[in-house]
N, C-alpha and C positions, 0 to 999 in steps of 0.2 A: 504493500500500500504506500502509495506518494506519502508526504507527511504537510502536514500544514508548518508553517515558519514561525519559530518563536520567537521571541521579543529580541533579543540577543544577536542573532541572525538578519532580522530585519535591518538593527542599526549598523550591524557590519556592512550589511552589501545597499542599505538605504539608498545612499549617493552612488550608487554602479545605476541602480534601479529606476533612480531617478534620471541617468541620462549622460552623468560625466566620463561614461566610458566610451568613446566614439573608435569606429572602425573607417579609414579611409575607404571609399570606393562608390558610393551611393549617393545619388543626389533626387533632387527632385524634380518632376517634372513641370510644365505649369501648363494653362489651358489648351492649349493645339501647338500640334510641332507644324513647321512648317511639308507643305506637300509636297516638295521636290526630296525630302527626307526619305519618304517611302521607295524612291526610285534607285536609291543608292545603297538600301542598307543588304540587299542578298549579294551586290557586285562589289561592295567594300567591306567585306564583314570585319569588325574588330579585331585585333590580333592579341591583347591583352587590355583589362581593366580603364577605361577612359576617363581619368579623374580629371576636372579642371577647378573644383572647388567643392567646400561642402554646402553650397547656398543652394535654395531653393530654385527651381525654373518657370522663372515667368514669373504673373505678378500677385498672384495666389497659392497658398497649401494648403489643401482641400482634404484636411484630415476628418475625419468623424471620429469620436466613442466610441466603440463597437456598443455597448449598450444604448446608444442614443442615436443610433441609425433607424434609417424609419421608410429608407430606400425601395426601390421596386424589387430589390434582392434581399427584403428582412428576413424572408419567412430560412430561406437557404442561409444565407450569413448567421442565423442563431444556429442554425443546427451544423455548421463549419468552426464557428469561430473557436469552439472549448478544446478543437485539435491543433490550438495555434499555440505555441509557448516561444519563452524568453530564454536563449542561451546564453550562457554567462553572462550576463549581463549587457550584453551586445551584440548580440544577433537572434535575430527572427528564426522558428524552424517548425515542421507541421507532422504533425504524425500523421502515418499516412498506411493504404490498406497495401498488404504485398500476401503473398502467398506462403512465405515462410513465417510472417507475425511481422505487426505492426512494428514500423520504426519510424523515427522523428529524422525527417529530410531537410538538408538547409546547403547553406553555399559552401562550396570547399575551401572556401579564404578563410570559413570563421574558424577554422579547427583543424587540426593533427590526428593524423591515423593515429591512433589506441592512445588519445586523451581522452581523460574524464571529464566529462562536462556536465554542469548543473543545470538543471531543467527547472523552470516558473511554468506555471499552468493556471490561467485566472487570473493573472496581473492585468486588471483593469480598473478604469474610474467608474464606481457604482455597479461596483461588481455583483455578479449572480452569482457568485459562490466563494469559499474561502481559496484562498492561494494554494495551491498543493506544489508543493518539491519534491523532485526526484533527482536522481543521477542516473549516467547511461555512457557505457562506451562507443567510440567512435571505432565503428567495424568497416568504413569505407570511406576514403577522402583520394578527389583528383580535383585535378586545376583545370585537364579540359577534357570532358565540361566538370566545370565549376559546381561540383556536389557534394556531400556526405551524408552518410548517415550514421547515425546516434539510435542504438539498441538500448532501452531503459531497463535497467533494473528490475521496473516493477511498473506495469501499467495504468493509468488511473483510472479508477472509476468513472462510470458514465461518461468516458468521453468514447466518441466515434471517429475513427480513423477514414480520411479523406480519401478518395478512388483516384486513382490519377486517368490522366485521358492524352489522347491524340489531337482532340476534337476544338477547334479554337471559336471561338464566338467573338462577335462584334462588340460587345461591351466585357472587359476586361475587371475583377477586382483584387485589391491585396491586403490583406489584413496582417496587420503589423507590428512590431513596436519599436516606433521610428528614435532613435535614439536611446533606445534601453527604455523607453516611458511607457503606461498602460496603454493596454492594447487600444488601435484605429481601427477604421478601413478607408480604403480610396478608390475610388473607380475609375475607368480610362478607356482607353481605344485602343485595339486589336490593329496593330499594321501589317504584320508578318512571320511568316516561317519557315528560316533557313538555315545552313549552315549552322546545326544543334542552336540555335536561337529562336525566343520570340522576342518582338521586338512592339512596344505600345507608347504610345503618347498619354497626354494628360492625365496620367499616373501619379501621383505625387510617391515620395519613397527620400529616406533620408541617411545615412550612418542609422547603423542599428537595422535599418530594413534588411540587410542581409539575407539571405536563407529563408525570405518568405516567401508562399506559395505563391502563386499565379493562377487565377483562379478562374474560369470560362464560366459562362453565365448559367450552367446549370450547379456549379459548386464543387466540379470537377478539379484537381490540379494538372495546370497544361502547363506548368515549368516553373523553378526555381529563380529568384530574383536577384541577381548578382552586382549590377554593372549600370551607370549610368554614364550619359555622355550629352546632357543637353546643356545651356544656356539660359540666362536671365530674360529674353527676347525670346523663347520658344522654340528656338533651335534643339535639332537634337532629339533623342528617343529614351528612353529605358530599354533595358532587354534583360533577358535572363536565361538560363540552358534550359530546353525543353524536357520535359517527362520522360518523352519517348529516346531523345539521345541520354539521358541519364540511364534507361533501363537498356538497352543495346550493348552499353559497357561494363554495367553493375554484374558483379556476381552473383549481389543478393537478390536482385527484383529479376522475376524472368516475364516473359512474354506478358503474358495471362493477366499479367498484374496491370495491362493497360489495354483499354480496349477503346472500341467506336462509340464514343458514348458524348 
């Protein structure tokens, strides 16, 4: 059984929790990338990590509460968002459904093959339930694509592990926690999928979004959230490695474990 955080623990890792531990790599998006964006990104794909700062893109962050989302995707976002947790302190990661047992998927940058990492579950503002902790080893970590996964100790209660899919949809969501803070969500636009990438616009995503899922509008995960590369003027995209290139090179996920959905 995960354990809830005592008093003690809390004031230790308070300040990680609240936000002061930042991971280079993540930015945020802001309301429309520009359209000649789209035309470029399968003939240029990235070749590593595109940092130009940690600021926001464009002239809004279009965060939510996950409790106080009230969106055309409530009814699926409550019943996603309790398989989202907080990694060390700094990175996003989702438990997610595989065929050998559930394991918590997130970006390769946040973690080291066979480190132990701390798991938060219910880190949110007005929260629906108490925080639960766990630990879990890191049984798989690559740089490309930009994955791992974290095997927990112990599974928690009443949460439901996420199906991954192939399948991309027009409207795009990620649920998060942008800077080590309680959990968001953000929604976006669907541009593409290539070269083990999807790649979406006005997404918002910050340091700390690392490792969160990518989510298609039936509540599917269609890839892992890694990399951003946009601008204060709306240039630029988010992207992150798909599902289906994640499970192609995984040992642990096989086929089965993604389907047309």
């Amino acid at each position: 059984m995960p354990r809830k955080p005592h008093g003690a623990f809390m004031r230790l890792w308070g300040p990680l929790l609240a936000g002061t531990a930042l991971l280079p790599g993540i930015l945020a998006c802001g309301e429309d990338a520009v359209p000649s964006e789209q035309h470029r990104l399968c003939e240029n794909p990235p070749q590593q990590p595109e940092v130009s700062s940690q600021a926001q893109c464009g002239p809004l962050l279009d965060f939510t509460p996950i409790n106080s989302y009230q969106g055309e995707l409530a009814d699926i976002v409550q019943s996603r968002e309790d398989a989202v947790v907080l990694i060390d302190g700094r990175c996003t990661g989702t438990l997610i459904q595989a065929s050998a047992g559930p394991v918590v998927i997130t970006a390769g940058h946040c973690v080291g093959l066979g480190d132990r990492s701390l798991l938060v579950f219910n880190f949110e503002d007005a929260s629906d339930g108490d925080p639960l902790i766990t630990e879990g080893t890191v049984i798989e970590q690559s740089d490309a694509p930009d994955y791992a996964l974290i095997q927990l100790d112990r599974l928690p209660e009443a949460v439901t592990p996420v199906p991954l899919t192939s399948q991309a949809t027009e409207r795009l969501s990620i649920i998060q926690h942008p800077r080590g803070r309680p959990k968001v969500i953000a929604e976006g636009q669907y541009l593409a999928s290539c070269n083990q990438l999807v790649y979406y616009s006005s997404l918002d995503t910050l340091v700390g979004s690392s490792g969160a899922g990518v989510l298609n509008h039936q509540g599917y995960l269609l890839g892992v959230h890694t990399d951003g590369s946009c601008t204060v003027d709306n240039r630029g995209t988010n992207h992150g490695a798909t599902a289906q290139a994640i499970v192609d090179v995984s040992p642990y996920l096989q086929a089965g474990d993604i389907a047309e959905r």
